[in-house]
C-alpha positions in Angstrom: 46.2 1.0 9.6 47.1 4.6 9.4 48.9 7.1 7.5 50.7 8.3 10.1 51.9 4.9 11.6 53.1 3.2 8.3 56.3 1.3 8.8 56.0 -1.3 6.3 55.6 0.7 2.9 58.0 3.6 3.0 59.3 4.8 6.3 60.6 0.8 6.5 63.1 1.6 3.9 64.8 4.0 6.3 64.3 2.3 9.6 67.2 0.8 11.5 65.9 -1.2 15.3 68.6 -1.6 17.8 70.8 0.7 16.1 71.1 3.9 17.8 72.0 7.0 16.9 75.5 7.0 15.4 76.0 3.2 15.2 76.8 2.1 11.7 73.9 0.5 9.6 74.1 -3.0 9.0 73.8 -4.2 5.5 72.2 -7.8 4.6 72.3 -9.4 0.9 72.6 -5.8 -0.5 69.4 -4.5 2.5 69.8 -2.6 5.2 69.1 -4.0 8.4 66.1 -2.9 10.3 66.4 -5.6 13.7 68.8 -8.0 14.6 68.3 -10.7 17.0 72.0 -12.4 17.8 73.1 -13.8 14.7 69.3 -13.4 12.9 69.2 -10.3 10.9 66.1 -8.9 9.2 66.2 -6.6 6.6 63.5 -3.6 5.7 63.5 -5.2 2.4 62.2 -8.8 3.9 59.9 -7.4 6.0 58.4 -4.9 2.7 58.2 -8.7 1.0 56.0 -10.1 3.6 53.3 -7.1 4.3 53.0 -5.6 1.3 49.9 -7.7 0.4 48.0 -7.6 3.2 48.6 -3.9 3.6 47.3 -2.7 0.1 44.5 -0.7 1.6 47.1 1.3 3.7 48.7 2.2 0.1 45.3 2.9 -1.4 44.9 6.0 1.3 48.6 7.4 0.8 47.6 7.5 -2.9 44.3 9.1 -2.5 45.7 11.6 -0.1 48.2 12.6 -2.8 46.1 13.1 -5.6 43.0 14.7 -3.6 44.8 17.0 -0.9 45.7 19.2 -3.2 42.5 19.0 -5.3 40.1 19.4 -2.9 41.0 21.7 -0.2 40.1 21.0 2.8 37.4 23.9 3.7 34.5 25.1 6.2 32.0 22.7 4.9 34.4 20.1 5.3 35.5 20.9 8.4 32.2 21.5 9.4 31.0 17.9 8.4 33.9 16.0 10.2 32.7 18.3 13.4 29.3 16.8 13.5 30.1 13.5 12.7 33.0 13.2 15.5 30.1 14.7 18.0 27.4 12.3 17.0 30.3 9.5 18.0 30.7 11.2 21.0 27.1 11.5 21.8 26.3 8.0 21.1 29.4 6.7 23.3 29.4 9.3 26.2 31.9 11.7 27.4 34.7 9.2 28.9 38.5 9.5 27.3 38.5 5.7 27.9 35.4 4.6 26.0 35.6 7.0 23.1 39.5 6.2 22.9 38.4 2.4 22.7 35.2 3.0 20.1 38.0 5.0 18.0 40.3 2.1 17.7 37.3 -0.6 17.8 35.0 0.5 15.3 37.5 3.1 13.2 40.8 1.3 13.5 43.0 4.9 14.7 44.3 5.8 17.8 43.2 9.2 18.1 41.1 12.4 17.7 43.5 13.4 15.4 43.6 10.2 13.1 40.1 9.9 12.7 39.8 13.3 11.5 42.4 12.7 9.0 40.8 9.6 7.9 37.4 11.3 7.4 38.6 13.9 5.8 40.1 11.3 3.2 35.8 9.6 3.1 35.3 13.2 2.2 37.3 14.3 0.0 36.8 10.6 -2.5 32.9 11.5 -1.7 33.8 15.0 -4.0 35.9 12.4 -6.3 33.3 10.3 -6.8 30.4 12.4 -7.5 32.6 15.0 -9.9 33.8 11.9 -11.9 30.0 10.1 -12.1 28.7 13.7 -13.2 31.9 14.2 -15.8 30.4 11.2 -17.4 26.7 11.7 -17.7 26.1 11.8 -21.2 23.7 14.8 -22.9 21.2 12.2 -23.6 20.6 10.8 -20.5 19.8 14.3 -19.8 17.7 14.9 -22.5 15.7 11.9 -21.1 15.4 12.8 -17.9 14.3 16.3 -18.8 11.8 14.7 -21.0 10.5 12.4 -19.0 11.0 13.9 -15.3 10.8 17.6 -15.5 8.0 19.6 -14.7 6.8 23.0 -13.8 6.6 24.0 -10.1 3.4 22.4 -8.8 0.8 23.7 -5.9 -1.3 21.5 -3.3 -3.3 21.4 -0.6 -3.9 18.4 1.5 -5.9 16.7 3.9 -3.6 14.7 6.6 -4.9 11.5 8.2 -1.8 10.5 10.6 -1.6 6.8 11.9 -2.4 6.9 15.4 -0.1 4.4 16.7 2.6 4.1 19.0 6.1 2.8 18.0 5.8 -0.3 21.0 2.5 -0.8 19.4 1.6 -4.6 18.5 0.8 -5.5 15.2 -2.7 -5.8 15.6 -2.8 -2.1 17.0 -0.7 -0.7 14.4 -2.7 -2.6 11.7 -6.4 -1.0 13.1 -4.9 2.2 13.9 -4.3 2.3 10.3 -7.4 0.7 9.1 -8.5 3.9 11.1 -7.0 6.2 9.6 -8.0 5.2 5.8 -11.7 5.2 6.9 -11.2 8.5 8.0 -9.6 9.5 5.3 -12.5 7.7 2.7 -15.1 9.7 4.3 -12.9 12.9 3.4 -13.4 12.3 0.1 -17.1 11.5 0.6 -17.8 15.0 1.8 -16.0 16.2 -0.5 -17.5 14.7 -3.6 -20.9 15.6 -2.0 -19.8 19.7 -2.2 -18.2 19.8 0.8 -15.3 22.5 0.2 -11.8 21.5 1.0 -10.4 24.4 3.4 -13.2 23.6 6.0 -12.9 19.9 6.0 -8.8 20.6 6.3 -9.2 22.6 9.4 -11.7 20.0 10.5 -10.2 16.9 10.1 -6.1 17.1 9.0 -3.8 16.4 11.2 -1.0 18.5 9.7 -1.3 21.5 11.8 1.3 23.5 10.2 -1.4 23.5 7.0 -4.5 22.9 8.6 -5.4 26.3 9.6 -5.0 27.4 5.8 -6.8 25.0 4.5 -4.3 22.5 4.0 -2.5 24.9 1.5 0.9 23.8 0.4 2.2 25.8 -1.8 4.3 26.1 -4.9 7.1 22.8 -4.8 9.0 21.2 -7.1 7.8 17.3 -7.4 11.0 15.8 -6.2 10.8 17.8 -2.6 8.0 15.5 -2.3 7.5 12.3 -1.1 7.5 9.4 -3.9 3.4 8.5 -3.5 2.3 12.2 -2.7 4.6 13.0 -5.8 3.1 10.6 -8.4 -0.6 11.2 -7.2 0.0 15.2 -7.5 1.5 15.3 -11.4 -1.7 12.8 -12.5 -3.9 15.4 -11.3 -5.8 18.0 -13.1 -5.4 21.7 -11.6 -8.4 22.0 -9.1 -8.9 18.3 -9.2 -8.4 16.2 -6.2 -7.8 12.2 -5.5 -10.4 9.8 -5.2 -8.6 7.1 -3.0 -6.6 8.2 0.0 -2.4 8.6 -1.0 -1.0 6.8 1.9 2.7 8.0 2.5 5.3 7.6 5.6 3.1 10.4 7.5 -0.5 8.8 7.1 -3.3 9.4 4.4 -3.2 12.0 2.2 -6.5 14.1 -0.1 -4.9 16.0 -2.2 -6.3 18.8 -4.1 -3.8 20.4 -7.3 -4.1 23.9 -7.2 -1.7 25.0 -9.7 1.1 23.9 -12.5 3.9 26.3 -13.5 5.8 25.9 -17.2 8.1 23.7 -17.0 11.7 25.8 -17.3 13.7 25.3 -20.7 16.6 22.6 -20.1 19.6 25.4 -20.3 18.4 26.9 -16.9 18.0 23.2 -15.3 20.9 21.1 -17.3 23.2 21.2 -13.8 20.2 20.6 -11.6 19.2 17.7 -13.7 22.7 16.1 -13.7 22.7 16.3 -10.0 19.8 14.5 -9.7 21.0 11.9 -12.3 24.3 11.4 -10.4 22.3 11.1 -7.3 20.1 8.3 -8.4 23.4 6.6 -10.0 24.5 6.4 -6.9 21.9 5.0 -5.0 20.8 2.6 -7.5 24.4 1.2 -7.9 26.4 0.3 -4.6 29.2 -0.6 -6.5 29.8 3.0 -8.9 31.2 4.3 -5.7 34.7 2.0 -5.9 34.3 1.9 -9.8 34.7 5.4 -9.8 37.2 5.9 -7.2 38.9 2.9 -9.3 38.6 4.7 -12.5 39.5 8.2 -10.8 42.9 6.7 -10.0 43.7 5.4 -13.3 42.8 8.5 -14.6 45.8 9.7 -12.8 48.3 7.3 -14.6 49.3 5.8 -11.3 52.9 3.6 -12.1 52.9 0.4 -10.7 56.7 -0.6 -10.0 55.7 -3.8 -8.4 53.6 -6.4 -9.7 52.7 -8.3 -6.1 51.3 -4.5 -5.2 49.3 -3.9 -8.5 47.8 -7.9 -8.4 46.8 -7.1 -4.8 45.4 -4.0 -5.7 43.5 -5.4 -8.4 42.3 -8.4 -6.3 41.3 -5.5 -3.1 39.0 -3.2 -5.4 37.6 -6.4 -7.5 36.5 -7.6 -4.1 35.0 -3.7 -2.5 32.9 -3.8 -6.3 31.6 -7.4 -5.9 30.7 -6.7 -2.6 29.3 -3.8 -3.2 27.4 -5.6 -5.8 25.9 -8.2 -3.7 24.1 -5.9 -1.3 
Protein backbone atom coordinates (compact mmCIF):
# COMPACT_ATOMS: atom_id res chain seq x y z
CA UNK A 1 0.00 0.00 0.00
CA UNK A 2 1.56 3.22 -1.16
CA UNK A 3 1.01 6.78 -1.54
CA UNK A 4 1.76 6.86 -4.86
CA UNK A 5 -0.41 3.76 -6.03
CA UNK A 6 -3.71 4.66 -4.20
CA UNK A 7 -6.71 4.03 -6.31
CA UNK A 8 -9.33 3.27 -3.82
CA UNK A 9 -9.37 6.49 -1.56
CA UNK A 10 -9.16 9.51 -3.82
CA UNK A 11 -7.79 9.11 -7.36
CA UNK A 12 -10.92 6.31 -7.58
CA UNK A 13 -13.35 9.18 -7.56
CA UNK A 14 -11.85 10.26 -10.89
CA UNK A 15 -11.04 6.99 -12.58
CA UNK A 16 -13.01 5.73 -15.54
CA UNK A 17 -11.56 1.68 -16.92
CA UNK A 18 -12.41 0.94 -20.48
CA UNK A 19 -13.24 4.37 -21.23
CA UNK A 20 -10.72 6.00 -23.28
CA UNK A 21 -9.92 9.21 -23.87
CA UNK A 22 -12.92 11.13 -25.26
CA UNK A 23 -15.58 8.53 -24.62
CA UNK A 24 -18.43 9.79 -22.52
CA UNK A 25 -18.41 8.74 -18.65
CA UNK A 26 -20.91 6.45 -17.69
CA UNK A 27 -23.03 7.31 -14.80
CA UNK A 28 -24.63 4.51 -12.29
CA UNK A 29 -27.31 5.29 -9.45
CA UNK A 30 -25.92 8.93 -9.42
CA UNK A 31 -21.71 7.24 -9.62
CA UNK A 32 -19.56 7.45 -12.20
CA UNK A 33 -18.54 4.34 -13.73
CA UNK A 34 -15.03 3.15 -13.14
CA UNK A 35 -15.35 -0.63 -15.21
CA UNK A 36 -17.86 -2.21 -17.03
CA UNK A 37 -18.07 -5.73 -17.81
CA UNK A 38 -21.24 -6.29 -20.52
CA UNK A 39 -24.15 -5.30 -18.77
CA UNK A 40 -22.25 -5.25 -15.08
CA UNK A 41 -21.25 -1.84 -14.22
CA UNK A 42 -19.12 -0.89 -11.16
CA UNK A 43 -19.02 2.37 -9.95
CA UNK A 44 -15.88 4.32 -8.01
CA UNK A 45 -18.30 4.88 -5.43
CA UNK A 46 -18.93 0.85 -4.77
CA UNK A 47 -15.62 0.06 -5.01
CA UNK A 48 -14.70 3.24 -2.23
CA UNK A 49 -17.64 1.16 -0.08
CA UNK A 50 -15.79 -2.01 -0.13
CA UNK A 51 -11.93 -1.03 0.58
CA UNK A 52 -12.19 1.73 2.64
CA UNK A 53 -11.87 -0.44 5.79
CA UNK A 54 -9.30 -2.55 5.10
CA UNK A 55 -7.24 0.26 3.62
CA UNK A 56 -7.26 2.70 6.77
CA UNK A 57 -3.52 2.52 7.21
CA UNK A 58 -3.08 3.74 3.48
CA UNK A 59 -5.27 6.96 4.78
CA UNK A 60 -3.25 7.21 7.94
CA UNK A 61 0.10 8.00 5.71
CA UNK A 62 -1.73 10.51 3.23
CA UNK A 63 -2.66 12.33 6.55
CA UNK A 64 0.66 12.24 8.14
CA UNK A 65 2.35 13.30 5.03
CA UNK A 66 0.04 16.39 5.06
CA UNK A 67 0.46 17.63 8.30
CA UNK A 68 4.37 16.76 8.67
CA UNK A 69 5.72 17.61 5.10
CA UNK A 70 5.48 20.90 5.68
CA UNK A 71 6.44 20.80 9.32
CA UNK A 72 9.37 18.96 9.16
CA UNK A 73 11.39 19.65 6.21
CA UNK A 74 12.98 17.17 4.85
CA UNK A 75 16.86 18.01 5.49
CA UNK A 76 20.62 16.61 5.48
CA UNK A 77 20.19 14.63 8.53
CA UNK A 78 17.31 13.15 7.16
CA UNK A 79 18.48 12.54 4.05
CA UNK A 80 21.47 11.32 5.48
CA UNK A 81 19.60 8.77 7.75
CA UNK A 82 17.36 7.20 4.95
CA UNK A 83 21.00 6.81 2.96
CA UNK A 84 22.36 4.54 5.53
CA UNK A 85 19.49 2.70 6.22
CA UNK A 86 18.70 1.93 2.37
CA UNK A 87 22.67 0.72 2.30
CA UNK A 88 22.54 -1.48 5.35
CA UNK A 89 19.37 -3.20 3.25
CA UNK A 90 21.55 -3.48 0.49
CA UNK A 91 24.39 -4.81 2.26
CA UNK A 92 22.56 -7.38 4.06
CA UNK A 93 20.79 -8.57 0.64
CA UNK A 94 23.59 -8.16 -1.88
CA UNK A 95 23.94 -6.10 -4.98
CA UNK A 96 21.30 -7.91 -7.43
CA UNK A 97 18.32 -5.54 -8.87
CA UNK A 98 16.32 -8.82 -8.55
CA UNK A 99 16.80 -9.70 -4.90
CA UNK A 100 16.72 -6.18 -3.51
CA UNK A 101 13.62 -5.44 -5.79
CA UNK A 102 12.00 -8.60 -4.12
CA UNK A 103 13.21 -7.73 -0.25
CA UNK A 104 11.63 -4.14 -1.08
CA UNK A 105 8.28 -5.45 -1.89
CA UNK A 106 8.62 -8.57 0.62
CA UNK A 107 9.64 -7.14 3.78
CA UNK A 108 8.64 -3.20 3.02
CA UNK A 109 5.55 -3.66 0.93
CA UNK A 110 6.78 -0.78 -2.17
CA UNK A 111 7.90 -1.36 -5.46
CA UNK A 112 10.87 0.74 -5.59
CA UNK A 113 13.92 2.79 -4.57
CA UNK A 114 11.87 5.52 -4.76
CA UNK A 115 8.86 4.39 -2.60
CA UNK A 116 10.82 3.23 0.15
CA UNK A 117 12.47 6.36 0.59
CA UNK A 118 9.29 8.16 0.70
CA UNK A 119 7.96 5.81 3.19
CA UNK A 120 10.97 6.25 5.41
CA UNK A 121 11.00 9.57 5.25
CA UNK A 122 7.30 9.42 6.60
CA UNK A 123 9.05 6.76 9.92
CA UNK A 124 11.19 9.89 10.15
CA UNK A 125 9.49 12.59 10.06
CA UNK A 126 6.46 10.94 12.98
CA UNK A 127 9.90 9.89 14.88
CA UNK A 128 10.36 14.17 15.20
CA UNK A 129 6.39 14.09 15.84
CA UNK A 130 6.55 11.88 18.48
CA UNK A 131 9.39 12.99 20.47
CA UNK A 132 8.39 16.95 20.13
CA UNK A 133 4.87 16.06 21.32
CA UNK A 134 6.21 13.55 24.46
CA UNK A 135 8.70 16.51 25.32
CA UNK A 136 5.73 19.28 24.93
CA UNK A 137 4.15 17.36 27.74
CA UNK A 138 6.77 16.74 30.28
CA UNK A 139 5.59 18.53 33.14
CA UNK A 140 8.24 20.97 35.39
CA UNK A 141 7.92 18.53 38.10
CA UNK A 142 8.97 15.54 36.60
CA UNK A 143 11.87 17.64 35.92
CA UNK A 144 12.34 18.83 39.19
CA UNK A 145 12.55 15.07 40.14
CA UNK A 146 14.70 13.98 37.92
CA UNK A 147 17.17 16.82 38.55
CA UNK A 148 16.80 15.93 42.11
CA UNK A 149 17.18 12.61 42.07
CA UNK A 150 19.48 11.94 38.87
CA UNK A 151 21.68 14.87 38.39
CA UNK A 152 25.07 15.06 39.28
CA UNK A 153 28.36 16.78 38.81
CA UNK A 154 30.75 15.49 36.09
CA UNK A 155 32.53 12.47 37.72
CA UNK A 156 36.33 11.04 37.11
CA UNK A 157 37.55 7.22 37.28
CA UNK A 158 40.07 5.05 36.68
CA UNK A 159 39.56 1.37 36.28
CA UNK A 160 40.96 -1.92 36.27
CA UNK A 161 39.49 -4.18 33.18
CA UNK A 162 39.18 -7.93 33.66
CA UNK A 163 37.59 -8.97 30.02
CA UNK A 164 35.86 -12.48 29.74
CA UNK A 165 38.03 -14.56 27.77
CA UNK A 166 35.61 -16.45 25.82
CA UNK A 167 34.70 -17.02 22.45
CA UNK A 168 31.17 -16.32 21.07
CA UNK A 169 30.95 -20.44 19.83
CA UNK A 170 32.02 -21.10 23.32
CA UNK A 171 29.94 -23.80 25.23
CA UNK A 172 28.35 -22.98 28.34
CA UNK A 173 30.66 -24.58 30.53
CA UNK A 174 33.59 -22.47 28.83
CA UNK A 175 31.86 -19.32 28.97
CA UNK A 176 30.89 -19.97 32.60
CA UNK A 177 34.84 -20.75 33.77
CA UNK A 178 36.18 -18.21 31.55
CA UNK A 179 34.15 -15.99 33.63
CA UNK A 180 34.75 -17.55 36.97
CA UNK A 181 38.24 -16.55 35.64
CA UNK A 182 37.95 -13.41 35.17
CA UNK A 183 36.36 -12.53 38.73
CA UNK A 184 39.24 -14.34 40.49
CA UNK A 185 41.42 -12.24 38.70
CA UNK A 186 39.71 -9.39 39.31
CA UNK A 187 39.33 -10.34 43.51
CA UNK A 188 42.98 -10.53 43.70
CA UNK A 189 43.06 -6.83 42.19
CA UNK A 190 41.54 -5.69 44.92
CA UNK A 191 43.69 -7.85 47.30
CA UNK A 192 46.82 -6.00 46.21
CA UNK A 193 45.25 -3.20 46.35
CA UNK A 194 43.96 -3.15 49.85
CA UNK A 195 47.47 -4.49 50.82
CA UNK A 196 49.09 -0.80 49.38
CA UNK A 197 49.52 -1.91 46.19
CA UNK A 198 48.89 1.52 44.08
CA UNK A 199 46.37 1.45 41.33
CA UNK A 200 48.30 2.82 38.06
CA UNK A 201 50.87 -0.15 38.40
CA UNK A 202 48.44 -2.91 38.89
CA UNK A 203 46.33 -1.23 35.75
CA UNK A 204 49.18 -1.42 33.44
CA UNK A 205 49.74 -4.88 34.87
CA UNK A 206 46.74 -6.53 34.78
CA UNK A 207 43.69 -4.45 32.72
CA UNK A 208 42.77 -5.43 29.81
CA UNK A 209 41.55 -2.07 28.48
CA UNK A 210 44.52 -1.01 26.59
CA UNK A 211 43.19 2.28 25.53
CA UNK A 212 43.48 3.14 29.62
CA UNK A 213 45.97 0.78 30.78
CA UNK A 214 49.02 2.63 29.95
CA UNK A 215 47.74 5.60 32.14
CA UNK A 216 46.84 3.85 34.73
CA UNK A 217 43.50 3.01 33.92
CA UNK A 218 42.57 6.84 33.99
CA UNK A 219 39.23 7.72 32.62
CA UNK A 220 38.52 10.91 32.86
CA UNK A 221 35.90 13.48 33.56
CA UNK A 222 32.20 11.82 32.28
CA UNK A 223 28.89 12.47 32.98
CA UNK A 224 27.18 9.29 34.76
CA UNK A 225 24.73 8.48 32.10
CA UNK A 226 27.72 7.94 29.28
CA UNK A 227 28.29 5.10 31.44
CA UNK A 228 27.22 1.83 31.60
CA UNK A 229 24.24 1.11 34.13
CA UNK A 230 26.55 -1.14 36.81
CA UNK A 231 29.84 0.94 36.25
CA UNK A 232 27.37 3.99 36.71
CA UNK A 233 25.82 3.08 40.06
CA UNK A 234 29.10 1.65 41.57
CA UNK A 235 31.00 5.12 40.63
CA UNK A 236 28.32 7.75 42.31
CA UNK A 237 28.38 5.35 45.77
CA UNK A 238 31.88 6.05 45.86
CA UNK A 239 33.86 8.39 47.90
CA UNK A 240 36.59 10.55 45.75
CA UNK A 241 39.87 8.37 46.02
CA UNK A 242 37.92 5.49 47.24
CA UNK A 243 37.71 2.40 45.16
CA UNK A 244 35.19 -0.85 45.09
CA UNK A 245 35.65 -3.74 47.12
CA UNK A 246 33.87 -6.44 44.95
CA UNK A 247 34.52 -6.50 41.24
CA UNK A 248 31.58 -4.34 39.06
CA UNK A 249 30.86 -6.85 36.42
CA UNK A 250 29.47 -5.05 33.23
CA UNK A 251 28.96 -6.16 29.35
CA UNK A 252 32.97 -5.81 28.93
CA UNK A 253 34.15 -7.97 32.04
CA UNK A 254 35.10 -6.96 35.65
CA UNK A 255 35.59 -3.75 36.64
CA UNK A 256 37.98 -1.98 40.04
CA UNK A 257 37.13 1.23 39.98
CA UNK A 258 38.81 3.90 41.71
CA UNK A 259 36.73 7.72 41.97
CA UNK A 260 39.06 10.26 41.40
CA UNK A 261 37.05 13.31 41.28
CA UNK A 262 33.22 14.88 41.62
CA UNK A 263 32.33 18.22 39.88
CA UNK A 264 29.22 20.55 41.26
CA UNK A 265 26.47 19.51 40.04
CA UNK A 266 25.23 22.41 37.37
CA UNK A 267 22.11 24.61 38.47
CA UNK A 268 18.86 23.12 36.58
CA UNK A 269 18.40 26.36 34.14
CA UNK A 270 21.72 25.22 32.27
CA UNK A 271 20.45 21.40 32.19
CA UNK A 272 16.43 21.90 32.08
CA UNK A 273 16.57 20.78 28.01
CA UNK A 274 19.19 18.17 28.61
CA UNK A 275 17.04 16.72 31.38
CA UNK A 276 13.87 16.64 29.27
CA UNK A 277 15.68 14.73 26.68
CA UNK A 278 16.59 12.23 28.80
CA UNK A 279 13.09 12.11 30.34
CA UNK A 280 11.43 11.72 26.88
CA UNK A 281 14.04 9.19 26.07
CA UNK A 282 13.32 6.89 28.99
CA UNK A 283 9.38 7.57 28.23
CA UNK A 284 9.90 6.03 25.34
CA UNK A 285 11.64 3.07 26.07
CA UNK A 286 9.75 2.21 29.02
CA UNK A 287 6.40 2.55 27.16
CA UNK A 288 6.04 0.68 23.64
CA UNK A 289 2.82 1.93 23.32
CA UNK A 290 3.46 6.22 23.77
CA UNK A 291 4.89 5.99 20.31
CA UNK A 292 1.11 5.46 18.53
CA UNK A 293 -0.47 7.34 21.58
CA UNK A 294 1.35 10.16 20.64
CA UNK A 295 1.19 9.97 16.94
CA UNK A 296 -2.73 9.38 17.91
CA UNK A 297 -2.88 12.43 19.96
CA UNK A 298 -0.62 14.51 17.48
CA UNK A 299 -3.35 14.07 14.86
CA UNK A 300 -6.21 15.06 16.94
CA UNK A 301 -4.24 17.90 17.85
CA UNK A 302 -4.67 18.84 14.31
CA UNK A 303 -8.63 18.71 14.33
CA UNK A 304 -8.65 16.13 11.60
CA UNK A 305 -12.73 16.07 10.24
CA UNK A 306 -13.97 12.86 9.90
CA UNK A 307 -16.80 12.97 7.01
CA UNK A 308 -17.35 9.25 7.23
CA UNK A 309 -18.05 7.27 10.09
CA UNK A 310 -17.03 3.60 8.56
CA UNK A 311 -13.44 5.51 8.14
CA UNK A 312 -13.27 7.14 11.69
CA UNK A 313 -14.61 3.44 13.42
CA UNK A 314 -11.81 1.85 11.45
CA UNK A 315 -9.40 4.23 12.39
CA UNK A 316 -10.27 4.02 15.90
CA UNK A 317 -10.32 0.19 15.86
CA UNK A 318 -6.46 0.27 13.67
CA UNK A 319 -4.69 2.58 16.34
CA UNK A 320 -6.63 0.83 19.43
CA UNK A 321 -5.08 -2.35 18.08
CA UNK A 322 -1.08 -0.69 17.15
CA UNK A 323 -1.41 0.58 21.28
CA UNK A 324 -2.54 -2.79 22.60
CA UNK A 325 -0.07 -4.39 20.73
CA UNK A 326 2.37 -2.26 21.56
CA UNK A 327 1.35 -2.84 25.07
CA UNK A 328 1.66 -6.53 25.06
CA UNK A 329 5.36 -6.67 24.19
Amino acid sequence: MKRKTIIGLITILSLTLLTGCGKEIEVKNGSKVAVSLGKNKFTATEYYEKIKEDNISTLIDMIDHSILDSKYKTDSKETESIDKQINQIKSNYGQDENTYKSVLQQYFGVDSEEELRDKLSLEYKRNLAVEDYVKKNIKDDEIKKYYNEKTTGEMSASHILISIDAKEDATEDEKSEADKKAKETAEKVIKELDNGKKFASLAKKYSTDKSTATNGGDLGYFELDSMTEEFANAVKELKVDEYTKEPIKTEYGYHIILKTGEKDKPKLNKVKDDIKEKIKDEKLQDNNALYYESLKAYREGKKISWNDDILKKAYDEYMTKLIDNAKSK
